[in-house]
C-alpha positions, -999 to 999 in steps of 0.1 A, spaced: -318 578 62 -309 552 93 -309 569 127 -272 555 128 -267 578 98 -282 607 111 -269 608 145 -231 608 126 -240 641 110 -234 654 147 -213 625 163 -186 627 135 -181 665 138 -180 665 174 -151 641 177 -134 657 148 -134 691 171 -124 670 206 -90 654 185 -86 688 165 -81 673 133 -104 663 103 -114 634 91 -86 632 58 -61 637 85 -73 619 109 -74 589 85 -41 590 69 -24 597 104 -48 567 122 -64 585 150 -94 568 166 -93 550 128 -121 531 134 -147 566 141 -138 570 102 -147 539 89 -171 546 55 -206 545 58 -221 536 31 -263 537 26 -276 525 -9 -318 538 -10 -342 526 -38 -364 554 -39 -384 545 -69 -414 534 -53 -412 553 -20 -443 576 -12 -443 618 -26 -445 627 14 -416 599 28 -393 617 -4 -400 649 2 -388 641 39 -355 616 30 -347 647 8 -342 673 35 -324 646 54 -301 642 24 -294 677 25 -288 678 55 -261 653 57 -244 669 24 -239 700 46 -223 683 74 -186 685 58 -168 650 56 -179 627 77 -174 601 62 -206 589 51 -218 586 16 -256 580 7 -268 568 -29 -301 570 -42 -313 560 -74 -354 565 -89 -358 600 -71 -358 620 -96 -352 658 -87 -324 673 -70 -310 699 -53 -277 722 -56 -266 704 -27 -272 669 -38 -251 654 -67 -278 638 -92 -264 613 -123 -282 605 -148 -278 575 -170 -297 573 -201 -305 537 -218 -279 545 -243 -252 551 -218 -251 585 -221 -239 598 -184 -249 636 -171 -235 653 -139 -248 687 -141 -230 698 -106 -195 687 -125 -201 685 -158 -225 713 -167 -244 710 -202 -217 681 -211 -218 649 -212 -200 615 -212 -205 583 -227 -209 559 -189 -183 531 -180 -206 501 -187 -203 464 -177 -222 437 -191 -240 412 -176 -216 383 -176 -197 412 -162 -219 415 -135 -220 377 -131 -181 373 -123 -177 400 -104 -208 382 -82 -186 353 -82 -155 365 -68 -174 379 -38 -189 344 -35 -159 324 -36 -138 353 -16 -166 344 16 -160 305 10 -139 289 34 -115 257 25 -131 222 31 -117 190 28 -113 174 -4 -140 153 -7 -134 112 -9 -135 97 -50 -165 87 -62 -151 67 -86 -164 31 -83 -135 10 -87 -110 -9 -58 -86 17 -62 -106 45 -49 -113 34 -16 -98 52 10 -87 81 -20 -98 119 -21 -109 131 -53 -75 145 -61 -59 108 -56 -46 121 -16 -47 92 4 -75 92 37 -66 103 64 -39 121 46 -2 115 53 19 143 65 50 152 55 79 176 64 75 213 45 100 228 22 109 253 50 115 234 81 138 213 56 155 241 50 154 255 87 171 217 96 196 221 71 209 256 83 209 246 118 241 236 136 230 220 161 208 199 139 223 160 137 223 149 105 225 110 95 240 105 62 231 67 58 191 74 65 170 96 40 148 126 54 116 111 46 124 81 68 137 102 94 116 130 96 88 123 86 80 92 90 71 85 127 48 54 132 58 38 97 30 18 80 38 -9 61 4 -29 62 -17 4 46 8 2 17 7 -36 11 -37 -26 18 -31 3 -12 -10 -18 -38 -32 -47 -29 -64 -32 -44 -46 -17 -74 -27 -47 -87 -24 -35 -125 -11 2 -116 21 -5 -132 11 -21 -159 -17 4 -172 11 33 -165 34 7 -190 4 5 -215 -2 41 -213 34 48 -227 36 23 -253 33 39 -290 2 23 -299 -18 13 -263 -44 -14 -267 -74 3 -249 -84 43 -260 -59 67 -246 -73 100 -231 -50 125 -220 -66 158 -207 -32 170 -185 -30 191 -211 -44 197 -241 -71 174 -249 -53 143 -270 -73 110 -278 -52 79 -292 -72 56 -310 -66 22 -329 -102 31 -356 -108 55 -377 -98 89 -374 -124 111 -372 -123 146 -400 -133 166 -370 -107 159 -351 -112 185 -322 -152 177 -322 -149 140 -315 -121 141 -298 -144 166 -269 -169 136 -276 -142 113 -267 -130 131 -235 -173 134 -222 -175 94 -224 -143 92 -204 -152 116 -178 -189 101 -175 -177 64 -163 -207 53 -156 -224 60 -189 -251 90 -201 -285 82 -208 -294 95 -248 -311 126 -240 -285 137 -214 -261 134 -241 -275 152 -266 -283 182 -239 -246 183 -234 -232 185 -260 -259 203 -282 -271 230 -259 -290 255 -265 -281 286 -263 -299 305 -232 -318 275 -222 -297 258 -194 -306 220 -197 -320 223 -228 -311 207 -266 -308 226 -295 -328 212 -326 -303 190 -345 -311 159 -367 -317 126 -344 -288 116 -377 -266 143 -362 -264 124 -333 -264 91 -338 -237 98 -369 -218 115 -337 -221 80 -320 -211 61 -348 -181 76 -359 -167 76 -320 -172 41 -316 -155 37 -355 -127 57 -341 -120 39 -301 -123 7 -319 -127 -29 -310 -109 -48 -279 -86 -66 -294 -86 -96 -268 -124 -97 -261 -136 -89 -295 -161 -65 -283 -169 -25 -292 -152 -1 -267 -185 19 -274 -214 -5 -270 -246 -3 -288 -267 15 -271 -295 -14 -264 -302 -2 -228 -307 35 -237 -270 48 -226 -237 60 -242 -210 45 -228 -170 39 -231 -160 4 -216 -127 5 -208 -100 34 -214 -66 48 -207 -69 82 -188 -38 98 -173 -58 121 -147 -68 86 -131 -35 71 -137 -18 106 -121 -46 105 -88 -34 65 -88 5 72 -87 -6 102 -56 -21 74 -38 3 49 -37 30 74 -34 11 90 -2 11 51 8 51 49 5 51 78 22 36 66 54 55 34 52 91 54 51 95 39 15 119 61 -3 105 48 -40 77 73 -25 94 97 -49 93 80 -82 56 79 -80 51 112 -79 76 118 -105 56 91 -127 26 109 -120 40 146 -128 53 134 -165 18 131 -172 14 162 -169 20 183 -201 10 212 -191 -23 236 -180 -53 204 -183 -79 213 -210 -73 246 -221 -97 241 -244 -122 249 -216 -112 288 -213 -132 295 -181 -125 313 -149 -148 308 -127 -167 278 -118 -209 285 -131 -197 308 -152 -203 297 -192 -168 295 -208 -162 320 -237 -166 299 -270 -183 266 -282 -176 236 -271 -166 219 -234 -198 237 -217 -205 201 -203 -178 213 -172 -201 235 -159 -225 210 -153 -228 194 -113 -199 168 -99 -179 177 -131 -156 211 -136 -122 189 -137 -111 220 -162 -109 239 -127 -95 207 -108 -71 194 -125 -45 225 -117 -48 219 -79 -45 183 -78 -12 187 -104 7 218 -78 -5 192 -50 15 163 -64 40 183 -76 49 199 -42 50 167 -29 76 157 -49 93 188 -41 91 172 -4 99 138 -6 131 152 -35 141 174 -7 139 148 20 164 124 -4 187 152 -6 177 154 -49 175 195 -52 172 190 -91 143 166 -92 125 189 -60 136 218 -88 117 201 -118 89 194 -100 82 228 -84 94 247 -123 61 221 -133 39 230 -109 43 263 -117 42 261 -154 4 236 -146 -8 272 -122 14 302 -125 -7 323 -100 -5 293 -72 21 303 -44 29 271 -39 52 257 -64 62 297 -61 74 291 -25 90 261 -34 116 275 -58 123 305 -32 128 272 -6 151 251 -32 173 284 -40 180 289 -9 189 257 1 214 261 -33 229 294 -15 214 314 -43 193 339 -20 186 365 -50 167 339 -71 150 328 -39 146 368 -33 131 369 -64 109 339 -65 92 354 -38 84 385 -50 66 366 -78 46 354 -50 38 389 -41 27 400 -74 8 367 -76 -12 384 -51 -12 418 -71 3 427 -38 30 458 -33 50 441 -3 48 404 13 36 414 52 -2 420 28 3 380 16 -24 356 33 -5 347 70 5 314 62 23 325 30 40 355 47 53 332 74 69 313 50 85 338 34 98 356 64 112 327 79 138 327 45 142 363 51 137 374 82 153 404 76 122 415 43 128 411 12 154 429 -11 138 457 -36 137 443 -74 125 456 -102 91 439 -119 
């Protein structure tokens, strides 16, 4: 036992008899609040000497008979006890026995397997991460300069929030100018027209690639992955659909082509042995090949395979439709518009959100990011520089809330409404799309859909009341209700 520990078996008592009160009362009621904060000491006693034991234990019983104090202390390898100690016993078979409150019975022990273990781990990790920048694309083509990974243009453009919208739109005194859209008037400062004419300059076939991709039969593969994982293909349709079509999806995701062995660690793993193949045939795989590059087909205009031969040791698909890219490519330019007070801003980001069919890849069931997905199949995402299973969501809400935005700006409610209903269908548990529809109902005058919109946001957070949302979102929501929210039922 600490010194700090020991010293609160007569500190705690003392300031409980100078306040006259004890420490459940003291608690509850908030006096001095922070003398009761929880102490909590976790010993591993299994290889600490007979003597040092013999010594921790009297200082254990000690502290039991110091009343609350709000200390706990828990030992495990001992062995031995006394009546004023608790002692639990675990067997291997999960058999759990309390003698002090159980007696001679027993229980069968709450358990929790490793991957348990593993995603609980995780959640402290990513709940002691702090937000970073989006890092820049590292896709190496012309229109990825000066892009974030999500398709945000750098140095991101600014634009007006939902809420101070709203807050201009209930304000008298505000001056309103019918014959000039919000998003040139507000949020548009120093317009830019030379960084758009820069960003459509270095992406010249945007609009024809987006006119391609929603032709019936496109020339070049189609991969879409906002969504469920769809490939369109002029070849031969694989029997295996959902196998090749995974295959399908790897090549576009790896641009820059996968060495043979890499490939066949992906997507044969073995089980247990991170980085490892499983034994399969050398036919398995190059059948695999074979059949993909049957199925993608043949450029029609160049003549050549869409999936090479793989003379140089590599697996690689040439050229491809994939709406992610297409979606980050729309962001960009509308970002672009954006800055240059272009109102056509807005059609971009629409073009970009009807790609979007929904939650991207569910076929990748996973939670956390390093934590195996439950299944077969799409355990490639885990791997370094990929995870767009995880991605995808975020960069969707982001371009759907600025659509919500640049809607708003133009005075379109129903586009701002699809957009926001999308981004919330893409992440339900986001508070952004969330906050959005609260914003867009009351702008309609419809305050108990926006009332209840942000509850939503509140149970989002598995929260009982809004002031325990993170501060940012509470200050959005109490500046459309400043008066608290109005009590619904769940």
């Amino acid at each position: 036992m600490t010194i700090r520990q020991a010293a609160r078996v007569t500190a705690v008592p003392a300031a409980l008899d100078t306040l006259g009160t004890d420490v459940v009362r003291a608690r509850s009621g908030d006096i001095a609040g922070d003398s009761w904060t929880p102490q909590v000491l976790l010993i591993d006693a299994s290889n600490i000497p007979a003597a040092d034991l013999d010594q921790l234990q009297a200082q254990l019983v000690e502290l039991a008979g110091a009343g609350r104090i709000a200390t706990a202390v828990l030992m495990m390898g001992a062995g031995g006890s006394t009546t004023e100690i608790t002692t639990v016993e675990v067997t291997a078979a999960g058999i759990l026995r309390m003698p002090r409150l159980l007696g001679d019975g027993t229980i069968t022990a709450a358990c929790m397997t490793d991957a348990d273990v593993d995603l609980v781990l995780q959640l402290f990790d990513r709940a002691e991460q702090v937000d970073h920048p989006i890092p820049a694309s590292d896709v190496d083509e012309p229109w990825a300069v000066d892009m974030d990974r999500s398709g945000g243009l750098i140095p991101p453009v600014a634009m007006d929030e939902p809420v101070d919208l709203l807050e201009a739109k209930n304000n008298p005194d505000h001056e309103k100018d019918d014959t000039e859209p919000a998003i040139l008037a507000a949020t548009v400062h120093h317009p830019d027209q030379d960084r758009l004419t820069k960003v459509m300059s270095v992406d010249p076939a945007l609009d024809s690639d987006l006119a391609e991709w929603l032709q019936d039969k496109p020339r070049r593969p189609r991969i879409a992955i906002l969504g469920n994982a769809k490939v369109t293909a002029t070849g031969e349709t694989p029997k295996r659909l959902a196998w090749f079509t995974e295959v399908a999806v790897y090549l576009a995701l790896h641009r820059g082509g996968v060495s043979l062995d890499k490939f066949t660690v992906d997507l044969w793993p073995a089980e247990g042995r991170p980085g490892e193949a499983r034994q399969i045939a050398r036919s398995t795989r190059n059948e695999t090949v074979s059949k993909i590059r049957r199925w993608l087909g043949t450029d029609p205009v160049t003549g050549e395979l869409y999936v090479p031969l793989s003379t140089d040791g590599t697996y690689k698909l040439e050229d491809r439709l994939l709406d992610v890219e297409l979606m980050q490519r729309l962001r960009k330019r509308g970002d672009a518009r954006v800055k240059a007070g272009d109102r056509s801003a807005v059609e971009d980001y629409e073009a970009a959100l009807k790609l979007v069919r929904g939650r991207p890849l569910p076929e990748s069931t996973r939670v956390l990011p390093t934590v195996p997905r439950i299944g077969t199949g799409w355990g490639w995402l885990c791997n370094e520089n990929r995870g767009e299973d995880l991605l995808m969501p975020g960069w969707a809400v982001d371009v759907a809330h600025r659509a919500v935005q640049a809607a708003l700006s133009l005075n379109d409610p129903e586009k701002a409404r699809w957009a926001a209903d999308l981004g919330h269908e893409v992440d339900p548990y986001s508070d952004v799309p969330l906050t959005d529809l609260m914003i867009i109902a009351a702008a309609a005058g419809d305050m108990a859909t926006a009332n209840r919109h942000a509850w939503e946001v509140v149970w989002a957070y598995d929260k009982d009341n809004a002031e325990a949302l993170p501060e940012h979102t509470y200050s959005i929501i109490s500046r459309v209700f400043p008066d608290g929210l109005l009590a619904v039922s769940r």
